[in-house]
C-alpha positions, 0 to 999 in steps of 0.5 A, a space after each residue: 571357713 577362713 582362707 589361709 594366706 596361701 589359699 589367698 595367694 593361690 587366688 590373686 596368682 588364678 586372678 592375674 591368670 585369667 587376665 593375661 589369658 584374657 588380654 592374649 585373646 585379642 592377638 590371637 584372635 587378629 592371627 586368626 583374621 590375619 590367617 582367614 582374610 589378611 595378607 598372607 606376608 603380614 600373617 608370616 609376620 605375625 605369626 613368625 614372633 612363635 618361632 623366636 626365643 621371645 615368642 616361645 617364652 610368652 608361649 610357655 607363660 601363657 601354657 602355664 597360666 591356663 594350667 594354673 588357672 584351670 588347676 586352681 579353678 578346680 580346686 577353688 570349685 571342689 572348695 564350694 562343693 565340699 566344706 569338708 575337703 581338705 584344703 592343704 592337699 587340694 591347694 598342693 594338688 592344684 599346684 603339682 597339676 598346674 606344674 604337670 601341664 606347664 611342663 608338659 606345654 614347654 616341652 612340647 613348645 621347645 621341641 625343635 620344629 615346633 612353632 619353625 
């Protein structure tokens, strides 16, 4: 079956997705060896850039990459599994998905006290 551009579209914006997911693995992983076995100054350090404006932003980004990413993940699997799926109402499910958890994540980042 032939993708349409925006089912395209929806796979390039998965892809990029997962590599900002990816590249975010290792700074969360040093937070965490800064938390276990580090200093506990230098974890205040890194883990206080979540409590800035800039860290809540890339919070949210990240939020919503792993909503879209999951979502359209999903979608792209439902697609396999079954041709005769229609593709226009899945592509709209995966975006209205993805759009639920990247609201729900930045509500829950910007709550005040979170990430103090």
């Amino acid at each position: 079956m032939v993708e349409s551009r925006a089912e395209r579209l929806a796979g390039a914006l998965r892809r990029v997705a997962g590599l900002a997911l990816l590249l975010t693995l290792p700074l969360l992983a040093l937070e965490t060896f800064l938390l276990a076995y580090g200093d506990p100054q230098l974890y205040a350090g890194v883990a206080g850039f979540w409590a800035t404006p800039s860290g809540r932003a890339v919070a949210i980004l990240l939020v919503a990459a792993l909503s879209f990413h999951g979502a359209d993940g999903l979608r792209a699997v439902a697609v396999d599994a079954w041709p005769r799926a229609r593709r226009g109402g899945l592509l709209a499910a995966s975006f209205l998905l993805a759009g639920l958890g990247a609201a729900v994540g930045a509500f829950l980042v910007l709550r005040p006290g979170v990430m103090a």
